[in-house]
C-alpha positions in Angstrom: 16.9 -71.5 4.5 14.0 -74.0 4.1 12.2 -74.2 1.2 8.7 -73.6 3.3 10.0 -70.6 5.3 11.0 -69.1 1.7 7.8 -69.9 0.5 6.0 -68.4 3.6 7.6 -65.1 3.0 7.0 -64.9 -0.3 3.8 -65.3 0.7 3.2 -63.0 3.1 5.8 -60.3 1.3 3.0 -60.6 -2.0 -0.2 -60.1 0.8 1.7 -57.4 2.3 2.5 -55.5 -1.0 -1.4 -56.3 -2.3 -3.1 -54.5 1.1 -0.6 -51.7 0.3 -1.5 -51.2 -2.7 -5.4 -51.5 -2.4 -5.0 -48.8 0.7 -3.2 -46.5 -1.1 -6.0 -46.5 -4.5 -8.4 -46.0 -1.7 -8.2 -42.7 -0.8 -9.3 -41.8 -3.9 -12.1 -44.0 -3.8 -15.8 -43.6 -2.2 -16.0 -45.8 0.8 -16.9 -49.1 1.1 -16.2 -52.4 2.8 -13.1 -53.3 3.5 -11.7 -55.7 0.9 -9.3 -59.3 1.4 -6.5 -59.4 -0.4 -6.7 -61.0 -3.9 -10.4 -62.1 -3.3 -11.3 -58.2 -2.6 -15.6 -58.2 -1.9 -16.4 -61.0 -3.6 -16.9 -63.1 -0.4 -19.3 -60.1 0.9 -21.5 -60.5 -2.3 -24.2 -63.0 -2.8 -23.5 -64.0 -6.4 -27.2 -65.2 -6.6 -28.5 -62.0 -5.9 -26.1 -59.3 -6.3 -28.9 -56.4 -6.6 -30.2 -57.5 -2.8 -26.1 -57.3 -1.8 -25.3 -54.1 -3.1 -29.0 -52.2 -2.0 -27.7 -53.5 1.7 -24.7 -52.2 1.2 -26.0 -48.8 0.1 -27.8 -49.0 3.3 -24.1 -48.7 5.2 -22.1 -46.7 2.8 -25.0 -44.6 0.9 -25.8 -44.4 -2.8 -21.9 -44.3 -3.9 -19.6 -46.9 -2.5 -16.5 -48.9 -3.4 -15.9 -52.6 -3.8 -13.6 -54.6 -5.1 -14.1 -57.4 -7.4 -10.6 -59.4 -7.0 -8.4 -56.1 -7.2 -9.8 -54.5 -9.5 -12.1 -51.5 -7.6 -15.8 -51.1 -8.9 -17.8 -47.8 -7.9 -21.2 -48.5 -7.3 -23.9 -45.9 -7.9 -27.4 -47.3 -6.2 -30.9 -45.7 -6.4 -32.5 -43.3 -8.7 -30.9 -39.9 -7.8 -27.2 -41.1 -7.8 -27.3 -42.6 -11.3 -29.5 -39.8 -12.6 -27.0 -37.3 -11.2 -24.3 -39.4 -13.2 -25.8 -40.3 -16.5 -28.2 -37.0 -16.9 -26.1 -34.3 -14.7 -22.7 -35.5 -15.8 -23.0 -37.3 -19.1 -20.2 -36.6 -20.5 -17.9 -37.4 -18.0 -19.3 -40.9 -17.4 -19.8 -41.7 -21.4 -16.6 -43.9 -20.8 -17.1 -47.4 -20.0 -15.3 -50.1 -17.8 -12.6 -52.8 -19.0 -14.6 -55.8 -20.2 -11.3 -58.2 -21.3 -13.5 -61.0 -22.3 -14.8 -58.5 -25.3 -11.4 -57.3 -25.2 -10.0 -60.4 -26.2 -12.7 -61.4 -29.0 -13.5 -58.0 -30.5 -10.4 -56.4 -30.0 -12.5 -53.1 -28.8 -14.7 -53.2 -31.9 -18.2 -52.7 -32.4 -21.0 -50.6 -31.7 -21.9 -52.0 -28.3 -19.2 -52.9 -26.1 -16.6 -50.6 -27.7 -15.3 -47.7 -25.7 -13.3 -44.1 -26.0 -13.3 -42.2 -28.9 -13.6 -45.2 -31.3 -17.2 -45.5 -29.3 -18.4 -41.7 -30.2 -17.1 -42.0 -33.7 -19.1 -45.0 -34.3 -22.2 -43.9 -32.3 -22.0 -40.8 -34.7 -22.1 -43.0 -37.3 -24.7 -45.1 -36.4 -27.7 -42.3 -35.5 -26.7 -40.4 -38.7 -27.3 -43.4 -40.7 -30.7 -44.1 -38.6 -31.4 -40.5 -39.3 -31.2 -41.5 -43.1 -34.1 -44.6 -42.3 -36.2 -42.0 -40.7 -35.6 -41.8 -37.1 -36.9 -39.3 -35.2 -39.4 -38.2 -38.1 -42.8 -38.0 -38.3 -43.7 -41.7 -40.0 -41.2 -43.0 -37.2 -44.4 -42.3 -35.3 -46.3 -44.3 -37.4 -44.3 -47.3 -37.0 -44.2 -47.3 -33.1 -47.6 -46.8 -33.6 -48.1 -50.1 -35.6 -45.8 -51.9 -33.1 -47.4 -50.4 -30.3 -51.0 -52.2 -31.3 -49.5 -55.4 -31.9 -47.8 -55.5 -28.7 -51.1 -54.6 -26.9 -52.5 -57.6 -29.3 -50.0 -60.3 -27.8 -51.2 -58.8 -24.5 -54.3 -59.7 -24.5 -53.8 -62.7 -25.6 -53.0 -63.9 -22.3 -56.4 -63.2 -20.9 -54.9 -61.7 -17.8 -53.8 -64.3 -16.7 -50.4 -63.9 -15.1 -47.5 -64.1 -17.0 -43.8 -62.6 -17.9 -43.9 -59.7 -20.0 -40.0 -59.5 -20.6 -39.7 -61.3 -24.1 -42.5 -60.0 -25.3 -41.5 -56.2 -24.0 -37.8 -56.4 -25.9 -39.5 -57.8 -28.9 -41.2 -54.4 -29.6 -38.3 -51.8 -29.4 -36.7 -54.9 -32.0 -39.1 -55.0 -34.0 -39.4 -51.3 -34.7 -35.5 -50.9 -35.4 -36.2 -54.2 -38.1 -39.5 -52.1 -39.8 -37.0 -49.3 -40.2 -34.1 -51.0 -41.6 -35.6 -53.7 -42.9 -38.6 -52.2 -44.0 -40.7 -54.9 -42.4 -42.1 -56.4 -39.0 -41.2 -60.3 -37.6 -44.5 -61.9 -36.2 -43.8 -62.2 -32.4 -43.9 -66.4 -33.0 -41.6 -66.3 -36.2 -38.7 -68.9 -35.6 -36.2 -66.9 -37.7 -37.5 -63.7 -35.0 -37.4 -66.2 -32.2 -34.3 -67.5 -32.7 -32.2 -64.2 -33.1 -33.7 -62.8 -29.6 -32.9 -66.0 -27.7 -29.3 -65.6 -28.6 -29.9 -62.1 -28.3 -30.9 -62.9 -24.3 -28.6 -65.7 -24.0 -25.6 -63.3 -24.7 -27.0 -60.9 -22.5 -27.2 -63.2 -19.8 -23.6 -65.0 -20.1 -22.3 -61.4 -20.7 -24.1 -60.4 -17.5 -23.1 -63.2 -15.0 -21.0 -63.2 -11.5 -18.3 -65.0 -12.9 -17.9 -63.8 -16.1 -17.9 -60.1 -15.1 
């Protein structure tokens, strides 16, 4: 037989056996578009604006749909009521998270953030019994939002309404209460050392976050 029929079959044996196997997980599955083999959705996506993708989407298959990204299948929950019903109505059954192999690979399913299962509630456990300890949820936790609250309104007006991006300054608060309680002190919101740790802080975020890492 010729090397390039062989190769053709091969070929068309492995698409065959991929569509089989994507049609038979999807019966199971929330409806959605139907995916290409090996590339699943991805082609259906605008990787520059996923969020504007998936709300047209939702449009066509509702506030719970399937796609694919590659073969791996993805449910999608869009809009208010659908993620409250899952996070709020059904906690407990969606306290699990997703496969992430690149933190996988590095943290070997460690840490506080990205790990998963019952290694994820014993360290969550952990970690709000020991905030408990600092003083969270007492009454001079108050004072310190407080504090952080009137400094943030501060920065605020600094910009003289003029227009401008709240975002850094918005996750610089919730950090800066979590430091005053652990810590014991406050970072100025122009302190390099505070600076410094919430751009890598947002530069993870947004590597972690990105089409083609996911």
């Amino acid at each position: 037989m010729d090397l390039a029929v062989a190769l053709v079959l091969c070929l068309c044996s492995l698409l065959l056996l991929l569509l089989w196997k994507q049609s038979s997980g999807r019966g199971k599955l929330p409806p959605g578009p139907t995916p290409l083999p090996i590339l699943g959705n991805i082609l259906q996506l605008d990787v520059k604006d996923i969020g504007k993708s998936l709300s047209n989407l939702s449009k066509v298959y509702g506030p719970v749909f399937t796609l694919y990204f590659g073969m791996k299948p993805v449910v999608v929950l869009h809009g208010y009521e659908a993620v409250k019903e899952a996070l709020t109505d059904l906690g407990e059954e969606f306290s699990g998270r997703g496969r992430f192999p690149v933190n996988e690979k590095v943290r070997k399913g460690h840490g506080i953030i990205l790990s998963n299962g019952n290694r994820w509630k014993k360290t969550r456990r952990f970690s709000l019994m020991t905030l408990r300890n600092f003083g969270m949820g007492k009454k001079s936790i108050e004072d310190r939002v407080q504090e952080e609250a009137h400094c943030l309104v501060e920065e605020l007006r600094k910009t003289n309404g003029l227009p401008c991006d709240p975002t850094f300054i918005l996750s610089c608060a919730p950090c800066n209460v979590i430091c005053s309680i652990i810590f014991q002190n406050r970072f100025e919101y122009k302190d390099q050392v505070f600076l410094g740790i919430m751009k890598i802080f947002n530069e993870n975020t947004r590597i972690l976050s990105s089409p083609w890492l996911q």
